[in-house]
C-alpha positions as protocol buffer text, in pm:
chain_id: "A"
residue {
  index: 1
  type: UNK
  ca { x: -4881 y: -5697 z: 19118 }
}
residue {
  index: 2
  type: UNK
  ca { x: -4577 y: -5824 z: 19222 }
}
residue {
  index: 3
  type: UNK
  ca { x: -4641 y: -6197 z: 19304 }
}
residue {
  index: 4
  type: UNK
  ca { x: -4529 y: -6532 z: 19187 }
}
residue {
  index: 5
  type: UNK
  ca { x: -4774 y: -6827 z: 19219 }
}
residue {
  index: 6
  type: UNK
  ca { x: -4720 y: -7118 z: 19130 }
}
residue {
  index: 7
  type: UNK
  ca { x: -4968 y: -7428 z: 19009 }
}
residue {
  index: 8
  type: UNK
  ca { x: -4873 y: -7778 z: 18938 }
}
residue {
  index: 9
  type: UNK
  ca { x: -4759 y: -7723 z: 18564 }
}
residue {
  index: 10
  type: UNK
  ca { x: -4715 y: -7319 z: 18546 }
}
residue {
  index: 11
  type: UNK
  ca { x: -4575 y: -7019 z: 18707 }
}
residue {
  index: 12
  type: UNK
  ca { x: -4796 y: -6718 z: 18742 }
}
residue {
  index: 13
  type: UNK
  ca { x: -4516 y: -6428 z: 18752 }
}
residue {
  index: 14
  type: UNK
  ca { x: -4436 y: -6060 z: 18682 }
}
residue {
  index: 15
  type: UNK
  ca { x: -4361 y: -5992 z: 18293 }
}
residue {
  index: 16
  type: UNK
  ca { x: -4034 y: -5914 z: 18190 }
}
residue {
  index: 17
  type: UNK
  ca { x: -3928 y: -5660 z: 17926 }
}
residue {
  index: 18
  type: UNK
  ca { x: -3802 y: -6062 z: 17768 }
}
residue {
  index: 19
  type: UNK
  ca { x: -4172 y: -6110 z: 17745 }
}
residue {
  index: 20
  type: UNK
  ca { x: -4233 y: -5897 z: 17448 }
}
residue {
  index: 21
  type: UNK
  ca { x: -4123 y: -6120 z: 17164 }
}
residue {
  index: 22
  type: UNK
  ca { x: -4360 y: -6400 z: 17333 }
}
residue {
  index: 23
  type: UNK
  ca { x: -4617 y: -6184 z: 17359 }
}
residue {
  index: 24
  type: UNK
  ca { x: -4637 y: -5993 z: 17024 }
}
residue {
  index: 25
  type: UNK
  ca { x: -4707 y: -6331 z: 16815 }
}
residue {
  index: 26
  type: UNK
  ca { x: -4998 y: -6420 z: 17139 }
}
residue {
  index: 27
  type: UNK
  ca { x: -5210 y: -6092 z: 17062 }
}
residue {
  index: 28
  type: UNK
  ca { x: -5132 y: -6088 z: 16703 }
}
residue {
  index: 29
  type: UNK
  ca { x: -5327 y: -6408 z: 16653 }
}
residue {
  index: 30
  type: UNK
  ca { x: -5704 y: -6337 z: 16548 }
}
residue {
  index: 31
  type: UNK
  ca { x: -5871 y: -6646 z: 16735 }
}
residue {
  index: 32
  type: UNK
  ca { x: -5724 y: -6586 z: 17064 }
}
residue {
  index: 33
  type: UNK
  ca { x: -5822 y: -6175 z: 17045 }
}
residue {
  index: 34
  type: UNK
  ca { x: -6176 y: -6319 z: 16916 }
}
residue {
  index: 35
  type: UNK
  ca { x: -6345 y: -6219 z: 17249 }
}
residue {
  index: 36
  type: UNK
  ca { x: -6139 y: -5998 z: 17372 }
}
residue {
  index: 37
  type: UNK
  ca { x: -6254 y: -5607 z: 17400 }
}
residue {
  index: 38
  type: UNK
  ca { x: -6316 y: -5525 z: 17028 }
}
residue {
  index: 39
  type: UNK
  ca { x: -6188 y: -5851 z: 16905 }
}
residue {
  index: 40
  type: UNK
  ca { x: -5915 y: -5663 z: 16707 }
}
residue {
  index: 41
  type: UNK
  ca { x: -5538 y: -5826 z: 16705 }
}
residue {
  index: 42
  type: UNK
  ca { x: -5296 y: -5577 z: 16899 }
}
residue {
  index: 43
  type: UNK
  ca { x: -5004 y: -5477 z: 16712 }
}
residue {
  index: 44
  type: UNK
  ca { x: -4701 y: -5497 z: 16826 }
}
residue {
  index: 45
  type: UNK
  ca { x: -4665 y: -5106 z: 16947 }
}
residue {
  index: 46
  type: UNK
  ca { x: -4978 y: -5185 z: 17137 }
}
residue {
  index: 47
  type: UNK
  ca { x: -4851 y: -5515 z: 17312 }
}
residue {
  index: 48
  type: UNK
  ca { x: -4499 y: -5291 z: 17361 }
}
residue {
  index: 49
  type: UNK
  ca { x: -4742 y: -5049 z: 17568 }
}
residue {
  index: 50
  type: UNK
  ca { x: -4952 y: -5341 z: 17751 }
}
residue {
  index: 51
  type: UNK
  ca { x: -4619 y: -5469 z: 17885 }
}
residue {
  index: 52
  type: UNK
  ca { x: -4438 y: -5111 z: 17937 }
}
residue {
  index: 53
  type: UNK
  ca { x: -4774 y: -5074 z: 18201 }
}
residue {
  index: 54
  type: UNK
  ca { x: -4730 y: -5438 z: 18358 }
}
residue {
  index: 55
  type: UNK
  ca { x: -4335 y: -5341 z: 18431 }
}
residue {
  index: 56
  type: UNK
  ca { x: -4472 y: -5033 z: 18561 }
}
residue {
  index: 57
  type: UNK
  ca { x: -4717 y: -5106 z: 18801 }
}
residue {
  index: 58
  type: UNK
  ca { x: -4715 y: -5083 z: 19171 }
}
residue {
  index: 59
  type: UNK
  ca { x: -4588 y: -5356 z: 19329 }
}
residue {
  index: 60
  type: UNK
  ca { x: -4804 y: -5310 z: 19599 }
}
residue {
  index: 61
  type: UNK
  ca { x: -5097 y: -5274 z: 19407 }
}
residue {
  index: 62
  type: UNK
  ca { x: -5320 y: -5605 z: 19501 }
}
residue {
  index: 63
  type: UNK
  ca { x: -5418 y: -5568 z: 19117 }
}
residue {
  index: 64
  type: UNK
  ca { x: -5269 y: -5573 z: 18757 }
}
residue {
  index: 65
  type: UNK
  ca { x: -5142 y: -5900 z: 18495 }
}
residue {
  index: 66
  type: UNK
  ca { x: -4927 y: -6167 z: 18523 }
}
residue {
  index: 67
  type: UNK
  ca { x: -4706 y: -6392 z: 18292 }
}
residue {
  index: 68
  type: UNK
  ca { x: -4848 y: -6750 z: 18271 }
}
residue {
  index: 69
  type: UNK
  ca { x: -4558 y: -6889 z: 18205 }
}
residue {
  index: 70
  type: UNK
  ca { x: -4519 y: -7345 z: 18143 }
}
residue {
  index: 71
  type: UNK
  ca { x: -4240 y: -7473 z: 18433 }
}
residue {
  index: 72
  type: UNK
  ca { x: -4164 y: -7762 z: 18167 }
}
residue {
  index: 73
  type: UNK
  ca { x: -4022 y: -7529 z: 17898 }
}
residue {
  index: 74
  type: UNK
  ca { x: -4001 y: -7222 z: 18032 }
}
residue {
  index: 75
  type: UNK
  ca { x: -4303 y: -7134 z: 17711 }
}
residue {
  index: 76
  type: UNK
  ca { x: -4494 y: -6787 z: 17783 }
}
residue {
  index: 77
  type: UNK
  ca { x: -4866 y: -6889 z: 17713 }
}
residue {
  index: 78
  type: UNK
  ca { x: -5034 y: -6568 z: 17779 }
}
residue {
  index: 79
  type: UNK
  ca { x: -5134 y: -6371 z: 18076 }
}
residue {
  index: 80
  type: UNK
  ca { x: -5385 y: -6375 z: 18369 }
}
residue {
  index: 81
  type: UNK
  ca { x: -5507 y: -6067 z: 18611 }
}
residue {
  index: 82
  type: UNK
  ca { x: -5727 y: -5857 z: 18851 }
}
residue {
  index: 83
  type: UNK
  ca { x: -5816 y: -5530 z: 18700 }
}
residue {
  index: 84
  type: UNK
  ca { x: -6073 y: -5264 z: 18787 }
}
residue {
  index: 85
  type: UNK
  ca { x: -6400 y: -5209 z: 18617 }
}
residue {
  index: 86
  type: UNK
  ca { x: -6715 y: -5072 z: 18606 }
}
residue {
  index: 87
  type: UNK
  ca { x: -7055 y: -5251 z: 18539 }
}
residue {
  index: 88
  type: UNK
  ca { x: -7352 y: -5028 z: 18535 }
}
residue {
  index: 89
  type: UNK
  ca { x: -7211 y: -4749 z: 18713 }
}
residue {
  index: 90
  type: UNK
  ca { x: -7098 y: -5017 z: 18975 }
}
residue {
  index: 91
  type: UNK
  ca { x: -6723 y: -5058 z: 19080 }
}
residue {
  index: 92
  type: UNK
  ca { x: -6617 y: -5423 z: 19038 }
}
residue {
  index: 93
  type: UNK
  ca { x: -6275 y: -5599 z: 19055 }
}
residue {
  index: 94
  type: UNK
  ca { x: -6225 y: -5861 z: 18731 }
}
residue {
  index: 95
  type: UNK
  ca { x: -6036 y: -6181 z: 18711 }
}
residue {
  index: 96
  type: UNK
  ca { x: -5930 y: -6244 z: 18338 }
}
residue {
  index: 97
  type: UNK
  ca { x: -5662 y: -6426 z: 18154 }
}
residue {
  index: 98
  type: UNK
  ca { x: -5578 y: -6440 z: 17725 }
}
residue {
  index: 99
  type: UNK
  ca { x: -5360 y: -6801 z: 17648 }
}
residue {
  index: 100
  type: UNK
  ca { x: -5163 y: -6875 z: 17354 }
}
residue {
  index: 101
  type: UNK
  ca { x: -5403 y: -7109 z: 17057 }
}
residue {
  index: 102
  type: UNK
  ca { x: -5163 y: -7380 z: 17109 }
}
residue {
  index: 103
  type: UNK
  ca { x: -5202 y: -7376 z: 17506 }
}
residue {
  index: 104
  type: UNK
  ca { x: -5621 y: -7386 z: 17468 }
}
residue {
  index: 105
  type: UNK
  ca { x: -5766 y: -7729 z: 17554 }
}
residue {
  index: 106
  type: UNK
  ca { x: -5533 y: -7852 z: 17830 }
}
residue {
  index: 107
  type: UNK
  ca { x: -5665 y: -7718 z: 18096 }
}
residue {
  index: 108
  type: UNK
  ca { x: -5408 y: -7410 z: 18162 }
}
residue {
  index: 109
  type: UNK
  ca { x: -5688 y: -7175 z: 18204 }
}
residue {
  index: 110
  type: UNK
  ca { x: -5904 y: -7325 z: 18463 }
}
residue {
  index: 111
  type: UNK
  ca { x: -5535 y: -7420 z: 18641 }
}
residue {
  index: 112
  type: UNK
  ca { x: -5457 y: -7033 z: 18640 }
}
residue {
  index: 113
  type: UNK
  ca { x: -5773 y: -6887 z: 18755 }
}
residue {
  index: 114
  type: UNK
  ca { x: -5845 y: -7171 z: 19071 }
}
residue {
  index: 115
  type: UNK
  ca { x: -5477 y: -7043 z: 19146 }
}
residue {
  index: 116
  type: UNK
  ca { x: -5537 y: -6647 z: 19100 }
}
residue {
  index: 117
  type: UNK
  ca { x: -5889 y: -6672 z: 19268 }
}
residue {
  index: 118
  type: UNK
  ca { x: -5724 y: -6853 z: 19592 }
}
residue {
  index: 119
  type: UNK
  ca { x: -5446 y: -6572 z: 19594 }
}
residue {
  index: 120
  type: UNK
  ca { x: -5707 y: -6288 z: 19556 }
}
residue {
  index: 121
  type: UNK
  ca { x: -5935 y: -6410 z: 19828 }
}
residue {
  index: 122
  type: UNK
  ca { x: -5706 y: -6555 z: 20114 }
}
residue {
  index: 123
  type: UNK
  ca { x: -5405 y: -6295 z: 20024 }
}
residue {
  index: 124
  type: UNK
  ca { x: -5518 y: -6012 z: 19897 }
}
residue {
  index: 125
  type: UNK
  ca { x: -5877 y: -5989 z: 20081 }
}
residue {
  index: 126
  type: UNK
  ca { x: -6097 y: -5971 z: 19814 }
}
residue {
  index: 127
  type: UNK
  ca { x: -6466 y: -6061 z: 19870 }
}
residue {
  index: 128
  type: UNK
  ca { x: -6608 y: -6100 z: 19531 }
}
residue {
  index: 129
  type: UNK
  ca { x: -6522 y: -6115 z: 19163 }
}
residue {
  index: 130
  type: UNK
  ca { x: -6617 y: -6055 z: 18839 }
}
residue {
  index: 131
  type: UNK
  ca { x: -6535 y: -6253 z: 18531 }
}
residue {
  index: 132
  type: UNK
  ca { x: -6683 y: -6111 z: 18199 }
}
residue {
  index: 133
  type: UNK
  ca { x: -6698 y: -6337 z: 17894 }
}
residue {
  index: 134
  type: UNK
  ca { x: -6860 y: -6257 z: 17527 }
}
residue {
  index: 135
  type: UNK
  ca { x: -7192 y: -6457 z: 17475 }
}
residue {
  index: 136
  type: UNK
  ca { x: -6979 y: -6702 z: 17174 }
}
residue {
  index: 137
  type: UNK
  ca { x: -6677 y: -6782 z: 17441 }
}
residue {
  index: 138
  type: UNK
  ca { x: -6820 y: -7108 z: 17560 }
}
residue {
  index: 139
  type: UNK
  ca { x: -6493 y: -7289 z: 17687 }
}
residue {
  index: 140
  type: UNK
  ca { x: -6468 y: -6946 z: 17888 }
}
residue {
  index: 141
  type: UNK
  ca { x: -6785 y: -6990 z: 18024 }
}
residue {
  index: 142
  type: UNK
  ca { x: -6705 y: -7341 z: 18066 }
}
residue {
  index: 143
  type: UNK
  ca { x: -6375 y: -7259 z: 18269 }
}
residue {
  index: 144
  type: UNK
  ca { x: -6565 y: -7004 z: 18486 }
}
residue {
  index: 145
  type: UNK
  ca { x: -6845 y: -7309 z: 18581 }
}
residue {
  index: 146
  type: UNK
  ca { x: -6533 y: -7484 z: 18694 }
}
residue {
  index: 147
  type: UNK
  ca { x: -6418 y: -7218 z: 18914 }
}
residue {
  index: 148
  type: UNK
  ca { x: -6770 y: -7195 z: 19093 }
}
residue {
  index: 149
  type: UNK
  ca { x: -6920 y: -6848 z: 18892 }
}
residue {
  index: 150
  type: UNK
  ca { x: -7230 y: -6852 z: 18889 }
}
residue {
  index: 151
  type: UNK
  ca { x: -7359 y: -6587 z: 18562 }
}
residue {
  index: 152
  type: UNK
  ca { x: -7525 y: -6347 z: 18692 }
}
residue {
  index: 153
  type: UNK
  ca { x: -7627 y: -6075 z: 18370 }
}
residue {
  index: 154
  type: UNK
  ca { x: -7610 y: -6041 z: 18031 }
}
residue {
  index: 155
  type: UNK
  ca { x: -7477 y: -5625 z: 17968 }
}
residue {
  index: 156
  type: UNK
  ca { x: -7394 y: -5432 z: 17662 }
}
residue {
  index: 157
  type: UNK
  ca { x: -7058 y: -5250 z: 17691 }
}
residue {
  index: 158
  type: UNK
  ca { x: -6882 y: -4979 z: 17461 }
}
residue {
  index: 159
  type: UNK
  ca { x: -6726 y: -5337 z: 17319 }
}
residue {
  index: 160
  type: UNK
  ca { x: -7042 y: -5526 z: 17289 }
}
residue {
  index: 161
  type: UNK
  ca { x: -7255 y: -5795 z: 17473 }
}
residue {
  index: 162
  type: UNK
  ca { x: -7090 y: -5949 z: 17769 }
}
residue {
  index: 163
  type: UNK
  ca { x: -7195 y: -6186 z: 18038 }
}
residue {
  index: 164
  type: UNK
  ca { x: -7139 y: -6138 z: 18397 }
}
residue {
  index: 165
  type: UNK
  ca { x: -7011 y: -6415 z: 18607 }
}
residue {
  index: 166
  type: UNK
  ca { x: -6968 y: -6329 z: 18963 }
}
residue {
  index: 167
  type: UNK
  ca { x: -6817 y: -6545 z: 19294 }
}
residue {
  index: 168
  type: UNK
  ca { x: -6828 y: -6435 z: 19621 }
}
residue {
  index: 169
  type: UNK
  ca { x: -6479 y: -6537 z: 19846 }
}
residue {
  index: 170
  type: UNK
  ca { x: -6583 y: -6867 z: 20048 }
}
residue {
  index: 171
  type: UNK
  ca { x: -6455 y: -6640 z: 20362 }
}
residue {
  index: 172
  type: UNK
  ca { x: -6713 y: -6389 z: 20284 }
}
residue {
  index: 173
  type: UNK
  ca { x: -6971 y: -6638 z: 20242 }
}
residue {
  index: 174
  type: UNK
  ca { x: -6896 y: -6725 z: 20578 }
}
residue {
  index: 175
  type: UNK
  ca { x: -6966 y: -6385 z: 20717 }
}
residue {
  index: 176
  type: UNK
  ca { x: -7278 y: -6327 z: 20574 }
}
């Protein structure tokens, strides 16, 4: 994805090979890889790979992660995306994002996903999303309310118990 949004307080940007000695201390931290897939910490040859893929990708591809990145300081503070999945055999697109511990609480994550949910449905066409959260992650859950998901199913994946949030593009709505 080769985008750059841009919210009130943060730019939403491609990663830069700079990015890795942000990123490494980010997914080394226990309590912000809590929830996410196995809840392991990735080491650093893992977060070298993770960003290797981001510089990678297509930049035509509607899909793939993002640098959240704070305008005031110029502080990386995690990353937000659209990735494919499946659920149940079914083919689903997935909004997610992973902040820093010292960016939770001040509202980065619901500021990031309002912004990546308007680009994915007025830009890049999509009609509905998926946003998965573990069944502990309540200020997840919280920032998903926020954005309008409604939960839709509790599923057990290779990496545990997740719940399903899905919202369906106002344009779609529309349509229907």
């Amino acid at each position: 994805m080769n985008i750059r949004l841009e919210t009130e307080r943060l730019w939403l940007r491609p990663f830069v090979a700079e990015d890795l000695p942000a990123m490494i201390p980010i997914q080394l931290n226990p309590d912000v890889m809590r929830y996410v897939d196995d809840g392991k910490t990735c080491p650093p040859d893992q977060t070298k790979r993770f960003l290797q893929r981001n510089l990678d990708w297509s930049p035509h591809d509607p899909k793939g992660f993002l640098a959240i990145e704070r305008k005031s300081d110029q502080a990386l503070l995690g990353w937000c995306g659209l990735l494919s999945c499946e659920i149940e055999g079914v083919a689903e697109t997935e909004i997610g994002y992973l902040l820093a511990k010292e960016a939770w609480g001040q509202g980065y994550a619901t500021e990031t996903t309002k912004k990546l949910l308007h680009h994915a449905f007025y830009t890049a066409h999509f009609t509905q999303l998926i946003a998965m959260t573990h069944p502990r992650n309540v200020p997840s859950q919280h920032v998903l309310h926020k954005c309008g998901f409604q939960l839709e199913k509790r599923v057990t994946l290779p990496k545990g118990e997740r719940l399903i949030y899905r919202l369906i593009s106002p344009i779609a709505k529309r349509n229907l």
